[in-house]
The first five atom37 places (N, CA, C, CB, O) and aatype in JSON, in Angstrom:
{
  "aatype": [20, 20, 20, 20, 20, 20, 20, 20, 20, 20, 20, 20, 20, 20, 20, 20, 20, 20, 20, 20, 20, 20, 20, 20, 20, 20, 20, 20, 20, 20, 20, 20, 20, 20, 20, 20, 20, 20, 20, 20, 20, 20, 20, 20, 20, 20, 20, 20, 20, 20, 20, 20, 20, 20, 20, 20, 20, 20, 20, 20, 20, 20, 20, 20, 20, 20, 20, 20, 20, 20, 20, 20, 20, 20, 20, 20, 20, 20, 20, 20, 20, 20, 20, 20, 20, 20, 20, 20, 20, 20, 20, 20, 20, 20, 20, 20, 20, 20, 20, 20, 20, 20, 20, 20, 20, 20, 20, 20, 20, 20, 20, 20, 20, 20, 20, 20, 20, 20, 20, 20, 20, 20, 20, 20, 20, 20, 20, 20, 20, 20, 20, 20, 20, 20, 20, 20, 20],
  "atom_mask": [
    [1, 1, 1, 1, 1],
    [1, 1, 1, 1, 1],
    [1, 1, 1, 1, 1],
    [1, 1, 1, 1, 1],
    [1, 1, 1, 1, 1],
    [1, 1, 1, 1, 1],
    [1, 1, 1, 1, 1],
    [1, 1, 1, 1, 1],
    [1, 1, 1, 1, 1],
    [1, 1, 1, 1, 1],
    [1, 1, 1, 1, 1],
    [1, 1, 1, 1, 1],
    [1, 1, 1, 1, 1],
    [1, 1, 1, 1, 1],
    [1, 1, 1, 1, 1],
    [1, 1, 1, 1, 1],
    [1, 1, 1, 1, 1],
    [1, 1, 1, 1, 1],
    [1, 1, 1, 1, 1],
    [1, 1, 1, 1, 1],
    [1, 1, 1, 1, 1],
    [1, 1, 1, 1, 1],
    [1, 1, 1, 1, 1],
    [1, 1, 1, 1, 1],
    [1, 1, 1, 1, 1],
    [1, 1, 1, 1, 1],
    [1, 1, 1, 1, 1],
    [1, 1, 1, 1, 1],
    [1, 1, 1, 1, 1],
    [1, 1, 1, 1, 1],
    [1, 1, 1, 1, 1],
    [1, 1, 1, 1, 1],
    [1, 1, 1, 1, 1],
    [1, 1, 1, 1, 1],
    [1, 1, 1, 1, 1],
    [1, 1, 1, 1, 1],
    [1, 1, 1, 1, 1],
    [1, 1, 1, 1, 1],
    [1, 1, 1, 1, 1],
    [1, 1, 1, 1, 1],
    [1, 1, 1, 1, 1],
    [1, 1, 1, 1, 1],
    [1, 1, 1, 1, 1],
    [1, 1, 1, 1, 1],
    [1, 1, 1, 1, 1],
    [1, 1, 1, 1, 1],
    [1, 1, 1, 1, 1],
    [1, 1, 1, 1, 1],
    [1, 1, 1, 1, 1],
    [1, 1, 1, 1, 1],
    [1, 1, 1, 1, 1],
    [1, 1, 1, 1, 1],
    [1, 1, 1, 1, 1],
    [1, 1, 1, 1, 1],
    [1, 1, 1, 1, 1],
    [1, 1, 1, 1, 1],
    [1, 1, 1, 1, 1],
    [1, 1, 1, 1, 1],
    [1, 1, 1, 1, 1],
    [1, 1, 1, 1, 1],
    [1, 1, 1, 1, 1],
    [1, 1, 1, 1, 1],
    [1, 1, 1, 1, 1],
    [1, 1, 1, 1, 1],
    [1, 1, 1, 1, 1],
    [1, 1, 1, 1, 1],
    [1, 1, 1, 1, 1],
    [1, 1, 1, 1, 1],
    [1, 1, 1, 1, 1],
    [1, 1, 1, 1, 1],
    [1, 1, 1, 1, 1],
    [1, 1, 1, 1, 1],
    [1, 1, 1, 1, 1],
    [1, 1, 1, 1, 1],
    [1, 1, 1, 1, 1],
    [1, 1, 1, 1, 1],
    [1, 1, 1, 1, 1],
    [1, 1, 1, 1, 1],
    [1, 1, 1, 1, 1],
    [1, 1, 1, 1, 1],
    [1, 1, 1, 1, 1],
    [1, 1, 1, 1, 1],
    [1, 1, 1, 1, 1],
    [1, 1, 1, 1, 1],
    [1, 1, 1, 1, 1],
    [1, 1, 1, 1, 1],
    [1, 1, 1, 1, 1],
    [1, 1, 1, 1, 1],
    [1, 1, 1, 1, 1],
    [1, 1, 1, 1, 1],
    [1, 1, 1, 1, 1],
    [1, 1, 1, 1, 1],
    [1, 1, 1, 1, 1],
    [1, 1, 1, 1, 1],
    [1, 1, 1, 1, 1],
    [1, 1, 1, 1, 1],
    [1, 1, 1, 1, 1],
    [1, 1, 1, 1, 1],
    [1, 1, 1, 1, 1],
    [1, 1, 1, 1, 1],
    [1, 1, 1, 1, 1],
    [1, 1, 1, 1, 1],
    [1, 1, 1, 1, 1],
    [1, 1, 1, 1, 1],
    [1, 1, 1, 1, 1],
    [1, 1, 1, 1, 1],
    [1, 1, 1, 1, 1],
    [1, 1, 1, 1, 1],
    [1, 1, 1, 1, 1],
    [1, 1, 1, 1, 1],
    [1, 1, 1, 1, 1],
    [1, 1, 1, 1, 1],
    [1, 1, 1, 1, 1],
    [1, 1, 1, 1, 1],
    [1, 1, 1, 1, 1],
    [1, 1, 1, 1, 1],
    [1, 1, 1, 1, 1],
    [1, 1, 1, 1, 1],
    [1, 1, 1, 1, 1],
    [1, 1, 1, 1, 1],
    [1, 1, 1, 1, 1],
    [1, 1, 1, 1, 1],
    [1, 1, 1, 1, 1],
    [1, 1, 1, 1, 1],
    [1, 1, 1, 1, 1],
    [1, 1, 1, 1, 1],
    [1, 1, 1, 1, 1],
    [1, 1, 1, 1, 1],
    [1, 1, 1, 1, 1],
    [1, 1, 1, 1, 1],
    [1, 1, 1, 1, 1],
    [1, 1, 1, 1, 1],
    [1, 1, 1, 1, 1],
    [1, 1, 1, 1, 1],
    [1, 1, 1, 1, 1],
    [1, 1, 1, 1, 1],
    [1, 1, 1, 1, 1]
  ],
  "atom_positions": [
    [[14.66, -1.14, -7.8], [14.95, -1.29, -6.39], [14.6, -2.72, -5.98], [14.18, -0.25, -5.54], [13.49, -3.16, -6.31]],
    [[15.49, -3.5, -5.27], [15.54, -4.72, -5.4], [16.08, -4.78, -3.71], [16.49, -5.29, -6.78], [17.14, -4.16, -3.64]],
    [[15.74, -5.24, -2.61], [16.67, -5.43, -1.64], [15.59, -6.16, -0.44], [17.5, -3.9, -1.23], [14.39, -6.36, -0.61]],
    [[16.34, -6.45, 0.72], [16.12, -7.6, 2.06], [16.09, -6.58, 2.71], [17.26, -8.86, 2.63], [16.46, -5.46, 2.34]],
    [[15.62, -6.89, 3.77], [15.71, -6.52, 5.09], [14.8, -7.27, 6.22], [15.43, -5.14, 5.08], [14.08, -8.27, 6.12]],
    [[15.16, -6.25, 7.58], [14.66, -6.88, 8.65], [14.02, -5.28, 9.24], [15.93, -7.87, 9.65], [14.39, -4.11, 9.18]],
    [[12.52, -6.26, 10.0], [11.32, -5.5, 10.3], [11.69, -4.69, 10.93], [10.3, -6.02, 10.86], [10.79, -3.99, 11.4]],
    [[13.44, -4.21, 11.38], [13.76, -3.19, 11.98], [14.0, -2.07, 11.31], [14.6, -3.42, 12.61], [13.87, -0.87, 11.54]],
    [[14.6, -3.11, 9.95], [15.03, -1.47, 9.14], [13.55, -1.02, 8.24], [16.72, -1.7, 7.64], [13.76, -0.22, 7.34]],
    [[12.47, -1.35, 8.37], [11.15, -0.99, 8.38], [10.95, 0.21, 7.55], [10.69, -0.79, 9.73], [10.61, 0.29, 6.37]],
    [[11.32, 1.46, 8.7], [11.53, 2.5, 8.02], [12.48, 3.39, 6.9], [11.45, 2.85, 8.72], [12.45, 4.52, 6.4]],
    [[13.38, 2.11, 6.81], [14.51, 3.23, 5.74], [14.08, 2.37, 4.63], [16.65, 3.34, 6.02], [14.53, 2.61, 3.51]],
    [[13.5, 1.67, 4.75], [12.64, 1.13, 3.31], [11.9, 1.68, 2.93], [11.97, 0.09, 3.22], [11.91, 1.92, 1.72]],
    [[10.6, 2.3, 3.97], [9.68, 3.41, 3.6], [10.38, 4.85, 2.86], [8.94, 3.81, 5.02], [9.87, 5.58, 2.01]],
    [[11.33, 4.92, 3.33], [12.05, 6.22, 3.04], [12.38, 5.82, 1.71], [13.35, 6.67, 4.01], [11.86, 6.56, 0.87]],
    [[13.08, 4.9, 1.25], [13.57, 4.58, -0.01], [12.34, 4.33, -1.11], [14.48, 3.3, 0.17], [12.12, 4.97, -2.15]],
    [[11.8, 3.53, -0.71], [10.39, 3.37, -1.58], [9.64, 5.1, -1.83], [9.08, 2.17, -0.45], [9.18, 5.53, -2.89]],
    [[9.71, 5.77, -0.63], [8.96, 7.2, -1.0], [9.7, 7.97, -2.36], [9.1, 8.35, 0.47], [9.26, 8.37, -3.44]],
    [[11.25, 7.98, -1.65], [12.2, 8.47, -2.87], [12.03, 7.78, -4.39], [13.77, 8.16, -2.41], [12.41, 8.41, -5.37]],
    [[11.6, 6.79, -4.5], [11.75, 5.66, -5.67], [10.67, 5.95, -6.66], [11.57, 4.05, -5.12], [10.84, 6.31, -7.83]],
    [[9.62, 5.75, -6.09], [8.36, 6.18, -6.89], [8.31, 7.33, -7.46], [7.29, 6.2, -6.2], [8.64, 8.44, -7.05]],
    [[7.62, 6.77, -9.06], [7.4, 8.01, -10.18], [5.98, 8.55, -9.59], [7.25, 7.41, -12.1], [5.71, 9.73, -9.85]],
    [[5.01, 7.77, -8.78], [3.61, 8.61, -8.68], [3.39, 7.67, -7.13], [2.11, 8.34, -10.34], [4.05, 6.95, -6.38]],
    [[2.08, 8.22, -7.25], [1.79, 8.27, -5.1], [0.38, 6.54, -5.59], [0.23, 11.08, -3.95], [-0.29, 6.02, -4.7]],
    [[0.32, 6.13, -6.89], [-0.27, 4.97, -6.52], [0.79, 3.41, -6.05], [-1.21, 4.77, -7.82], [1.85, 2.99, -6.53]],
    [[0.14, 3.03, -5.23], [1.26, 1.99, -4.87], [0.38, 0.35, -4.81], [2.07, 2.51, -3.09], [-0.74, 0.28, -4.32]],
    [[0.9, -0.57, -5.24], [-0.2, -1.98, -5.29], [1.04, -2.88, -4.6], [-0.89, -2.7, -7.29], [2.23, -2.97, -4.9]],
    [[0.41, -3.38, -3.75], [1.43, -4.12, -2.66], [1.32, -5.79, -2.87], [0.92, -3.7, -0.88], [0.39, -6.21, -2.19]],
    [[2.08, -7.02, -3.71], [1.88, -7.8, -3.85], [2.58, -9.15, -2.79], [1.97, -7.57, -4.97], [3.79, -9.41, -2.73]],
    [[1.59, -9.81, -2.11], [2.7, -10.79, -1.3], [1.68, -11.46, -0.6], [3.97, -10.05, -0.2], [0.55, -11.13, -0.27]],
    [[2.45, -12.6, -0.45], [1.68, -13.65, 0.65], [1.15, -12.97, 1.98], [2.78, -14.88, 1.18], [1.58, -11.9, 2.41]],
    [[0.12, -13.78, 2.59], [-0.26, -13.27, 3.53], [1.09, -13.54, 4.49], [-1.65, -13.78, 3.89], [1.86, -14.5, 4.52]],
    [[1.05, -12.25, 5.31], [1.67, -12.7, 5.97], [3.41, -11.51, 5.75], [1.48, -14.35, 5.58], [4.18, -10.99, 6.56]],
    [[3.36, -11.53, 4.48], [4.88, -11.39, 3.87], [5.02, -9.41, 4.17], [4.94, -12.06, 1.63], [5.92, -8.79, 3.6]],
    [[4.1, -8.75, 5.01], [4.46, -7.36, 5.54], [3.41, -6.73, 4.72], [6.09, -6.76, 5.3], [4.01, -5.66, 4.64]],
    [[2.45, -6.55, 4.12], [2.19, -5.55, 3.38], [1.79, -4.33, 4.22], [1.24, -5.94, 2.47], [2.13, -3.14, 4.14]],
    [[0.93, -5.02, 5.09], [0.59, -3.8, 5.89], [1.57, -3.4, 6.8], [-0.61, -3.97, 6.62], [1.4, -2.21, 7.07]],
    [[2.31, -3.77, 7.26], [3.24, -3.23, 8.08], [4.32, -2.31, 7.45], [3.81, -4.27, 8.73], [4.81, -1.47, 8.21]],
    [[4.78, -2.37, 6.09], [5.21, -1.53, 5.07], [4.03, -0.09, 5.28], [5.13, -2.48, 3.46], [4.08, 0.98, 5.87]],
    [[3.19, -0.7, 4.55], [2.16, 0.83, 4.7], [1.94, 1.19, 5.82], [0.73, 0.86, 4.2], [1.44, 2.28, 5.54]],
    [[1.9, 1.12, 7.22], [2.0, 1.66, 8.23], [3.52, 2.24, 7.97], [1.65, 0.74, 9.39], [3.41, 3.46, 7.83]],
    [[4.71, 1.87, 7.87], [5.97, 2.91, 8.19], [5.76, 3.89, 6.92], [7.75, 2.07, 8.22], [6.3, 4.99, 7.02]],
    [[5.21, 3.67, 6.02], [4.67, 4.7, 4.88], [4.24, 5.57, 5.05], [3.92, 4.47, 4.15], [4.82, 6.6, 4.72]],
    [[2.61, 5.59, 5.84], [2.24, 6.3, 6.59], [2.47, 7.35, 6.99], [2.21, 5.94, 7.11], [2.13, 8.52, 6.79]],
    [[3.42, 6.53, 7.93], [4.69, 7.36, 9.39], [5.49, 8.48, 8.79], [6.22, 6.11, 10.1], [5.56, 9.69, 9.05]],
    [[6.19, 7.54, 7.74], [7.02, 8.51, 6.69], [6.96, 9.57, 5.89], [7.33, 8.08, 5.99], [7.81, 10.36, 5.47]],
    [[5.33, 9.4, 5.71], [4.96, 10.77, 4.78], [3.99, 11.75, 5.83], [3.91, 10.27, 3.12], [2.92, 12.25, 5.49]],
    [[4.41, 11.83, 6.7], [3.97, 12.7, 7.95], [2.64, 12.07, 8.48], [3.71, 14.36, 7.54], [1.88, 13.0, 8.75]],
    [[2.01, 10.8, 8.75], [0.64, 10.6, 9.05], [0.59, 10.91, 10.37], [0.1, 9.28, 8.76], [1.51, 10.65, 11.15]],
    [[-0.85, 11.66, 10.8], [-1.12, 11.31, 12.37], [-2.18, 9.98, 13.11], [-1.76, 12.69, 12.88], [-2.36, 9.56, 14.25]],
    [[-2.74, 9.62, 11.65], [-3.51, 8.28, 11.88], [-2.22, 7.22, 12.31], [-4.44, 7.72, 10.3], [-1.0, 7.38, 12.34]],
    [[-2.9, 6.34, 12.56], [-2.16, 5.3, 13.08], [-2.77, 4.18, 11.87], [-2.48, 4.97, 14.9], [-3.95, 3.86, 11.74]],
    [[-1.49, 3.68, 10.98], [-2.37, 2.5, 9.83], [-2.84, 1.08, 10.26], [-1.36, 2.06, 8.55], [-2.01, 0.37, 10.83]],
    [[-3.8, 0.72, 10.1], [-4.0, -0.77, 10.2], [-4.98, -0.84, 8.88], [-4.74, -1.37, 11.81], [-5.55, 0.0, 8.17]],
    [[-4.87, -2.34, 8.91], [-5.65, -2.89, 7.42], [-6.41, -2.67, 7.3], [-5.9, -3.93, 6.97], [-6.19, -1.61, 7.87]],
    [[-7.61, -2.58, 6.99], [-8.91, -2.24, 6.5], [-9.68, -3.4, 5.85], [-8.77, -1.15, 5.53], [-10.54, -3.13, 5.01]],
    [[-9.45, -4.57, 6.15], [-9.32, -5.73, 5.91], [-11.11, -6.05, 5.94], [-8.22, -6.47, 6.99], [-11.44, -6.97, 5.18]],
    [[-12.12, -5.48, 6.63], [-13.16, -5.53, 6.93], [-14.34, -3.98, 6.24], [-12.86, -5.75, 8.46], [-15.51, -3.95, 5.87]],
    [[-13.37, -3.04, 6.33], [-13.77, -1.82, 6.02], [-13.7, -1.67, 4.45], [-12.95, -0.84, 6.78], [-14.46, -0.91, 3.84]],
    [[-12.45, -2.68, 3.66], [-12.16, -2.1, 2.75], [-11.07, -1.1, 2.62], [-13.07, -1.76, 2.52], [-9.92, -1.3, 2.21]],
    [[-11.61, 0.0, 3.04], [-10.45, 1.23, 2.58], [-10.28, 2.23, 3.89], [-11.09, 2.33, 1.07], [-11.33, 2.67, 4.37]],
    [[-9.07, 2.59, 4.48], [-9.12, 4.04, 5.22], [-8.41, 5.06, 4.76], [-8.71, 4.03, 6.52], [-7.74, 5.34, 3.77]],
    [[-8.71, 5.45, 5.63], [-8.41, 7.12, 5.17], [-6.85, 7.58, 6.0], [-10.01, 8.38, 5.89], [-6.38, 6.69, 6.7]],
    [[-6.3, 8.52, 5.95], [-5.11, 9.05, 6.66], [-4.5, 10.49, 6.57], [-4.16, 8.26, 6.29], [-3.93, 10.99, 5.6]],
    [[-4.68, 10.91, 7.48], [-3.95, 12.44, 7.44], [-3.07, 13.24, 8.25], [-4.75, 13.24, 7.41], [-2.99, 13.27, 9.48]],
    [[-2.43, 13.87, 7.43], [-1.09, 14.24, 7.97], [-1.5, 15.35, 9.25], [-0.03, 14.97, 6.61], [-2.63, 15.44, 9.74]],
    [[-0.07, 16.35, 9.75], [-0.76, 16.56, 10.91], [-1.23, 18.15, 10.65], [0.2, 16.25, 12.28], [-1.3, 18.91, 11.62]],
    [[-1.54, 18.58, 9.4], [-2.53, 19.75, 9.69], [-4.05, 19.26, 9.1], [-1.96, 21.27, 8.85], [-4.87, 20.12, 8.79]],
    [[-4.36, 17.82, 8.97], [-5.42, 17.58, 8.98], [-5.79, 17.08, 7.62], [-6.02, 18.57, 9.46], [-6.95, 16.78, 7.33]],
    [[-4.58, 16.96, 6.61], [-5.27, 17.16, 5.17], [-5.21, 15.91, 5.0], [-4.63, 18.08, 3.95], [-4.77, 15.21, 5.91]],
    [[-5.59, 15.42, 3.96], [-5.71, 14.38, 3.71], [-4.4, 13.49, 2.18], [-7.28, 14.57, 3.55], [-4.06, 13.77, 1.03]],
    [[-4.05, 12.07, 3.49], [-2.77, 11.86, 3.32], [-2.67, 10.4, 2.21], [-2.07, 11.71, 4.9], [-1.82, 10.24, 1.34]],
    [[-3.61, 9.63, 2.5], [-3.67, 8.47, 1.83], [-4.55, 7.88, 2.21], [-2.74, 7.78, 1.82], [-4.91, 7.79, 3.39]],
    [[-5.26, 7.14, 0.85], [-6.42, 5.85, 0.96], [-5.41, 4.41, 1.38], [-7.4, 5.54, -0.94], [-4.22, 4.38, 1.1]],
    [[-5.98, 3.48, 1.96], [-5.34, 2.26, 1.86], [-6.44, 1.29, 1.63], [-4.5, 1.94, 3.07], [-7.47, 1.36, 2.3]],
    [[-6.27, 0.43, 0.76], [-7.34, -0.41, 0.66], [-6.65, -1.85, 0.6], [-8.28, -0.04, -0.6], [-5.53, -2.19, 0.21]],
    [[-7.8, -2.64, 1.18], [-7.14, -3.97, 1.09], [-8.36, -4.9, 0.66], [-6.38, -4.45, 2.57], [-9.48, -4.7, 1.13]],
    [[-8.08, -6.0, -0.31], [-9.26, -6.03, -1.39], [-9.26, -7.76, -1.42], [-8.84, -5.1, -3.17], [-9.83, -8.36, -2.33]],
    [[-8.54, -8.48, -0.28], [-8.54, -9.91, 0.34], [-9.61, -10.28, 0.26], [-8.17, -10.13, 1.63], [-9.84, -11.44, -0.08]],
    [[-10.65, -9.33, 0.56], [-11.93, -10.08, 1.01], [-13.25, -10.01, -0.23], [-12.46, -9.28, 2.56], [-14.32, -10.61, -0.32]],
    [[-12.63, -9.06, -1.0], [-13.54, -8.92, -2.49], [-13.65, -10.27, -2.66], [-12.8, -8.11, -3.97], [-13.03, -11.1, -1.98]],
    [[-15.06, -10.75, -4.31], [-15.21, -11.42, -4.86], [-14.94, -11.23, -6.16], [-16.02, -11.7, -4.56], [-14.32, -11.86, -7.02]],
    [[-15.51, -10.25, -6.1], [-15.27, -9.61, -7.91], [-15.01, -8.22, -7.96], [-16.71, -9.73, -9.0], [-14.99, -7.61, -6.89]],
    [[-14.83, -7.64, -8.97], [-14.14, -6.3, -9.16], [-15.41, -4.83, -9.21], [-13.2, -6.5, -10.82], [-15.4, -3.62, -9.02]],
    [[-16.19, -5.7, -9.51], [-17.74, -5.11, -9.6], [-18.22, -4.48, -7.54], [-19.1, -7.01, -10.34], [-19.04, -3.67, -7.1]],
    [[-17.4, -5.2, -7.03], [-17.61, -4.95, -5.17], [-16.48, -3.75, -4.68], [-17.1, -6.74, -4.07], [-16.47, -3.13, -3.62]],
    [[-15.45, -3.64, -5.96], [-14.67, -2.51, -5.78], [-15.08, -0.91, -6.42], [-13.41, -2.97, -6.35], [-14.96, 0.25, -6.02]],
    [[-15.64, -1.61, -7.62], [-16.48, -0.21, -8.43], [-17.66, 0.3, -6.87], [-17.84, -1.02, -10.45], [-17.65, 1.42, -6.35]],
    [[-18.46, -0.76, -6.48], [-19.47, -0.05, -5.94], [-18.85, 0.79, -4.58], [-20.68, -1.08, -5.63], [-19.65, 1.62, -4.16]],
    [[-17.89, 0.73, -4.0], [-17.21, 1.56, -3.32], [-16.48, 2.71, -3.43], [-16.7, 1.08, -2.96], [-15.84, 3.29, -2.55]],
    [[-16.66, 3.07, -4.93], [-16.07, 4.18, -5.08], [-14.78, 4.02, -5.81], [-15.94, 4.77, -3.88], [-14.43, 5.09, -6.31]],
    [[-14.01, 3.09, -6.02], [-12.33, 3.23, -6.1], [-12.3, 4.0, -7.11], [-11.33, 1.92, -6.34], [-12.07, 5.11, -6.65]],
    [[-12.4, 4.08, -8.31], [-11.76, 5.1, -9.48], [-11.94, 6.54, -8.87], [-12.65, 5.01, -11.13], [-11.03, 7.36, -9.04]],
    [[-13.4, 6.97, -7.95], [-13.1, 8.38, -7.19], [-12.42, 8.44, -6.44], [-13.89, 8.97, -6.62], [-11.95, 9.57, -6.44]],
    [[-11.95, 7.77, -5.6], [-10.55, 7.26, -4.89], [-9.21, 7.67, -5.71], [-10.55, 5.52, -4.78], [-8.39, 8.55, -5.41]],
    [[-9.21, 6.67, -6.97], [-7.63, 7.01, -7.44], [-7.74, 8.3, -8.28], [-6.87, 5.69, -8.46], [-6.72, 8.72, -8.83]],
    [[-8.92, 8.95, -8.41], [-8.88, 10.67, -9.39], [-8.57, 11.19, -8.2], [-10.52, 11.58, -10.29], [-9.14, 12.28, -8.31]],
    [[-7.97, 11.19, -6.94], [-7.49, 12.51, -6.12], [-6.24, 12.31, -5.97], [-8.11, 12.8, -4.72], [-5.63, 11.31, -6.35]],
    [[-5.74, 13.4, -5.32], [-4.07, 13.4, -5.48], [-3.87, 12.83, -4.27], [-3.18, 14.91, -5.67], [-2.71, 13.09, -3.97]],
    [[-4.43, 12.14, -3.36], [-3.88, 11.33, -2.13], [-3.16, 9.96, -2.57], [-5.15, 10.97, -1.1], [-3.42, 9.25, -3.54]],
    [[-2.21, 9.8, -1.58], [-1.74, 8.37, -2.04], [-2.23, 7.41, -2.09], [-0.99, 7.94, -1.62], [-2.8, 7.2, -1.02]],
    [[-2.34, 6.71, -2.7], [-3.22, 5.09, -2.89], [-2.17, 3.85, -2.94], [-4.2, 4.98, -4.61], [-1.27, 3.64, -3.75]],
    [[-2.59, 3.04, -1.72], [-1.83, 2.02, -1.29], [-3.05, 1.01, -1.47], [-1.09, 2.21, 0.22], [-4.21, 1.22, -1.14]],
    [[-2.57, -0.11, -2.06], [-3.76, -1.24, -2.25], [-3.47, -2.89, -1.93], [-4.2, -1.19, -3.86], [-3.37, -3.66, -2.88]],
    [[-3.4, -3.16, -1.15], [-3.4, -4.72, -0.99], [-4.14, -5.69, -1.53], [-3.59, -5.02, 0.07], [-5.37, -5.6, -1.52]],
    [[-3.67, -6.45, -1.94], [-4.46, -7.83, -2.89], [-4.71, -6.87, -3.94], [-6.15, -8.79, -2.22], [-5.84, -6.41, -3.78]],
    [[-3.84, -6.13, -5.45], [-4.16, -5.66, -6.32], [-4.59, -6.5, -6.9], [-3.53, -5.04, -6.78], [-5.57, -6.02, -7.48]],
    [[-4.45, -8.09, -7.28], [-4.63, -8.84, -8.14], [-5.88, -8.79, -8.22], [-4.13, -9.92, -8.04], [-6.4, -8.71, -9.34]],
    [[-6.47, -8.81, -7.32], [-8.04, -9.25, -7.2], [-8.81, -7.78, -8.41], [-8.71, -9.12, -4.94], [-9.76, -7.99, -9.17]],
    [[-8.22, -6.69, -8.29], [-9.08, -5.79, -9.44], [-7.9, -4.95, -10.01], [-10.47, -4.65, -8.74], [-7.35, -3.89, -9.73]],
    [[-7.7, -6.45, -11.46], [-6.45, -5.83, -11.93], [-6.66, -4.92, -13.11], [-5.46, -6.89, -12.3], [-6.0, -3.97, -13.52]],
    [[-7.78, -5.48, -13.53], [-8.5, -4.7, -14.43], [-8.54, -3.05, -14.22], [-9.85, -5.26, -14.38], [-8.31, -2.26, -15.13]],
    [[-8.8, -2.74, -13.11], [-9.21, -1.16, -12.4], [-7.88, -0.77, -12.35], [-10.05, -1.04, -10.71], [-7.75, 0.32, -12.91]],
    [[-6.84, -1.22, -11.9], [-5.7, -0.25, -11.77], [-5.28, 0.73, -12.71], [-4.68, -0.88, -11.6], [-5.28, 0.58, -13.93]],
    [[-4.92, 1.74, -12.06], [-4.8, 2.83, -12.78], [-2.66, 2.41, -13.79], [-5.09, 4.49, -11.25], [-1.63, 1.94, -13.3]],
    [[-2.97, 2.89, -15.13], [-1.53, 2.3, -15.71], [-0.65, 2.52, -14.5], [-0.84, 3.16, -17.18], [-0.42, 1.67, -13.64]],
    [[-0.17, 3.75, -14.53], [0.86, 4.08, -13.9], [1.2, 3.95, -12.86], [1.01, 4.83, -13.95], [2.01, 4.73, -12.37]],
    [[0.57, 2.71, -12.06], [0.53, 1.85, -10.44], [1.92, 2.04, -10.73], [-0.21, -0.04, -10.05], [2.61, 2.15, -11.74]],
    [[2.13, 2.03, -9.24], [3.8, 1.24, -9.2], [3.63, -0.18, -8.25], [5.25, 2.49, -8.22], [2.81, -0.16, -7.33]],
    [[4.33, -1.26, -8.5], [4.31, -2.66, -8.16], [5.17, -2.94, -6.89], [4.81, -3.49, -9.36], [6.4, -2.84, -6.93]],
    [[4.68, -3.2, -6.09], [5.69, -3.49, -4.68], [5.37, -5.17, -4.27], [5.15, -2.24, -3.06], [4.32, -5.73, -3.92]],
    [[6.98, -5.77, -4.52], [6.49, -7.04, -4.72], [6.94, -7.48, -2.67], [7.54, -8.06, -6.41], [7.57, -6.59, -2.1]],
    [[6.69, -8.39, -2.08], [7.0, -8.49, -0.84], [7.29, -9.79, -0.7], [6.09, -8.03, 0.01], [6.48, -10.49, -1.32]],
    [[8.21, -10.46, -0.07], [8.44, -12.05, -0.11], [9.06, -12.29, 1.45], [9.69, -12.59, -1.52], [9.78, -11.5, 2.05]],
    [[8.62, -13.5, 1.88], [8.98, -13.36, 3.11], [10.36, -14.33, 2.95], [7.76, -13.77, 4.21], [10.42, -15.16, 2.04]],
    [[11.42, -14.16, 3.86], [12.02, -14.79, 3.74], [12.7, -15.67, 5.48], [12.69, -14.02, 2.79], [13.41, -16.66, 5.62]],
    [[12.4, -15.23, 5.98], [11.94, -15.87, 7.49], [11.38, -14.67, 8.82], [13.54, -16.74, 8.17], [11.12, -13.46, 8.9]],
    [[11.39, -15.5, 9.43], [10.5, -14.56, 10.65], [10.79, -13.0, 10.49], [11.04, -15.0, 12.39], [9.82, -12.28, 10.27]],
    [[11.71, -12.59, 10.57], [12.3, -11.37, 10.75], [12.64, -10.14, 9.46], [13.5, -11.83, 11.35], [12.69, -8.92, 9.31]],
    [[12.83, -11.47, 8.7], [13.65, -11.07, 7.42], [13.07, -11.25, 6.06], [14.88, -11.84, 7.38], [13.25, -12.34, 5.52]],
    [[12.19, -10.01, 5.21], [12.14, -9.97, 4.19], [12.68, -9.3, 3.0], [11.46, -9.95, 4.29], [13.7, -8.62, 2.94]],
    [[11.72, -9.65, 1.86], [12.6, -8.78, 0.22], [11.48, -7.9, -0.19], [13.09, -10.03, -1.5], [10.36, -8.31, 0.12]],
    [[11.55, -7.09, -0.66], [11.23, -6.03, -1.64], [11.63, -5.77, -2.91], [11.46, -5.1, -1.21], [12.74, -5.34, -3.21]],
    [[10.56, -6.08, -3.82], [11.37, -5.14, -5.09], [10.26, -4.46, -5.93], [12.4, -6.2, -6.29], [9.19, -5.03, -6.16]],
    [[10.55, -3.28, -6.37], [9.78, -2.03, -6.61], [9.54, -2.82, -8.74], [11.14, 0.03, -6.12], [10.33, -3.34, -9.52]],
    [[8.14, -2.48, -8.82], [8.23, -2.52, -10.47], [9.22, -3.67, -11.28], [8.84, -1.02, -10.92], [9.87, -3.36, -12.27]],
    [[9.21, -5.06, -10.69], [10.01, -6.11, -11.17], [9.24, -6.5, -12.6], [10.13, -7.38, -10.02], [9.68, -7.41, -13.32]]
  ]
}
C-alpha cells in the first residue's frame, strides 16, 4: 500500500491501513511534523475508540478504549527516550504480549525491542495539506 492524500481524506486511510494489516502492531515512521499522530487519532476513531487520541509525547504511552469500555490500544511515542533501556523500564514488551493494538512513534529509537511482525507505516510530508503513506516499504 503505497498512496497521497489530504488531511481530509484522513479517515479512508485509517480504514485502508485497518484492512491492510497482517497484525494490530503498528510503528509509525516520519518527520516531525509529517502526521503520525494525527493518523493514530483517525485509527483510533476507526476501530471504535471513545478516548479521544493525543500523543503521549510526555507520558510516553496511553491507553484507549472502545465504547463498552475494553481496552482498545496502547500508543506510545518514544521522541523523548534516550536509550532503549527507558523503554524496558516502562513496561513495553508487557505492553506488546496483549492483544491490544500497539501504535508506536519514533520506532527507531527501540529498534531492537520491536516485536518481528511490526508492520511499518512510513509518513512523508509532502506540503501543508498533502501527504504519502506507504505500509511495509
Amino acid at each position: 500500500m503505497k498512496t497521497e492524500f489530504t488531511l481530509q481524506e484522513i479517515d479512508a486511510i485509517a480504514e485502508q491501513l485497518v484492512k491492510s494489516v497482517k497484525n494490530k502492531t503498528l510503528c509509525f515512521f516520519g518527520e516531525m511534523g509529517a502526521g503520525k499522530t494525527t493518523l493514530i487519532k483517525a485509527l483510533v476513531k476507526r476501530l471504535g475508540g471513545i478516548d479521544y487520541a493525543s500523543s503521549p509525547t510526555f507520558g510516553l504511552v496511553n491507553e484507549y478504549h472502545d465504547g463498552s469500555d475494553e481496552l482498545l490500544a496502547y500508543h506510545f511515542d518514544f521522541y523523548r527516550i534516550e536509550t532503549e533501556a527507558e523503554a524496558l523500564d516502562l513496561g513495553f514488551e508487557d505492553y506488546t504480549s496483549s492483544d491490544a493494538w500497539i501504535f508506536i512513534e519514533w520506532p527507531e529509537k527501540i529498534t531492537s525491542l520491536l516485536p518481528e511482525n511490526s508492520e511499518k507505516v512510513h509518513l512523508r510530508f509532502i506540503d501543508e495539506n498533502t501527504r504519502s503513506v506507504e505500509l511495509n516499504p
